[in-house]
N, C-alpha and C positions, 0 to 999 in steps of 0.2 A: 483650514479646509480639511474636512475628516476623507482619508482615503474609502472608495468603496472597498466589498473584499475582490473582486476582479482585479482591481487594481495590485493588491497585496501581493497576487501571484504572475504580477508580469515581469520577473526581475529571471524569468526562467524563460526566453520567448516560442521553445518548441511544448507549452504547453497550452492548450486555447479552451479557453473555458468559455463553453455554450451558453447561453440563455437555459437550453432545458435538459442541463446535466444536472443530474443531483450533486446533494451537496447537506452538509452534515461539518458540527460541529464538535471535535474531540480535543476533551481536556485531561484528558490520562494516558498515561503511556502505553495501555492497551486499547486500539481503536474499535473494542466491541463493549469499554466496560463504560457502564452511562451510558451510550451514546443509542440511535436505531438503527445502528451499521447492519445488524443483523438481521431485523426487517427488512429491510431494504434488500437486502440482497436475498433473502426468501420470498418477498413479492415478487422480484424481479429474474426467479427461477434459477440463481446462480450459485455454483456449485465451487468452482476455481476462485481462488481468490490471490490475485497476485498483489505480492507485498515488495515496496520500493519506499526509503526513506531516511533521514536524518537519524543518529542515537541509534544505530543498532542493537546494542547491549543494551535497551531499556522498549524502546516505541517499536520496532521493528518485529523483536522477538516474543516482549509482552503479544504485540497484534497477533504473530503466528502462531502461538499455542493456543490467544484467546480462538483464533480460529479453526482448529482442530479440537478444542473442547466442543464447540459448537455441528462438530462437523461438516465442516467445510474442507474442502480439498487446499489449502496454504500453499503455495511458491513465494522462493525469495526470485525479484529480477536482477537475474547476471548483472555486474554493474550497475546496478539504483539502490545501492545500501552506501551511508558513510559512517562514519564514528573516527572518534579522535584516538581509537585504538585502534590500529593495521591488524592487531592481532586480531579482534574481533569480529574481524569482517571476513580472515581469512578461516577461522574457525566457523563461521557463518554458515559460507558456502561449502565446507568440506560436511557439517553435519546435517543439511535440511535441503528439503529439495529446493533447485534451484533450475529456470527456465530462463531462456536468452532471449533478447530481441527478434531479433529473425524467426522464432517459432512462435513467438504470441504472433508476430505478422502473419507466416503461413496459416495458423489456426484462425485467426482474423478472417483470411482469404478465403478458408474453406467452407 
């Protein structure tokens, strides 16, 4: 029995994936390189791009530059980056911008 991809991402349950959320498939450790991350989110008029993810030192930080090359405004989220180096994560947040929960919610709200 072949899993759907919904299913792939239920092993997180605070994540819920809509019917008509986009959705894009990335096979490089930068999420704009191949892929139509970048249309996507110039159709869809957006400027912020918040970055949370696995492999810091590779997916995370590739994604952030790709997206200031682009010019796109990059945030890492406070707490939504890991890597199997602490150092990495802690030199993450000290050198790039980084945004909390509580303020993508107030911005949400606003």
């Amino acid at each position: 029995m072949q899993e759907s991809n919904r299913d792939l991402y239920n092993f997180i349950p605070e994540i819920q994936i809509q019917n008509n959320d986009l959705k894009m498939t990335k096979e490089h450790s930068n999420a704009f390189w191949k892929t139509e991350l970048e249309q996507i989110l110039l159709n869809q008029g957006i400027e912020l791009v918040i970055i949370a993810g696995f492999a810091t030192e590779h997916c995370v930080l590739f994604t952030y530059n790709g997206a200031i090359e682009r010019g796109f405004k990059p945030v890492i989220l406070q707490q939504g980056i890991l890597s199997t180096e602490s150092d990495v994560i802690l030199s993450t947040y000290r050198d790039r911008n980084v945004v909390s929960y509580p303020v993508i919610e107030y911005l949400v709200n606003e």
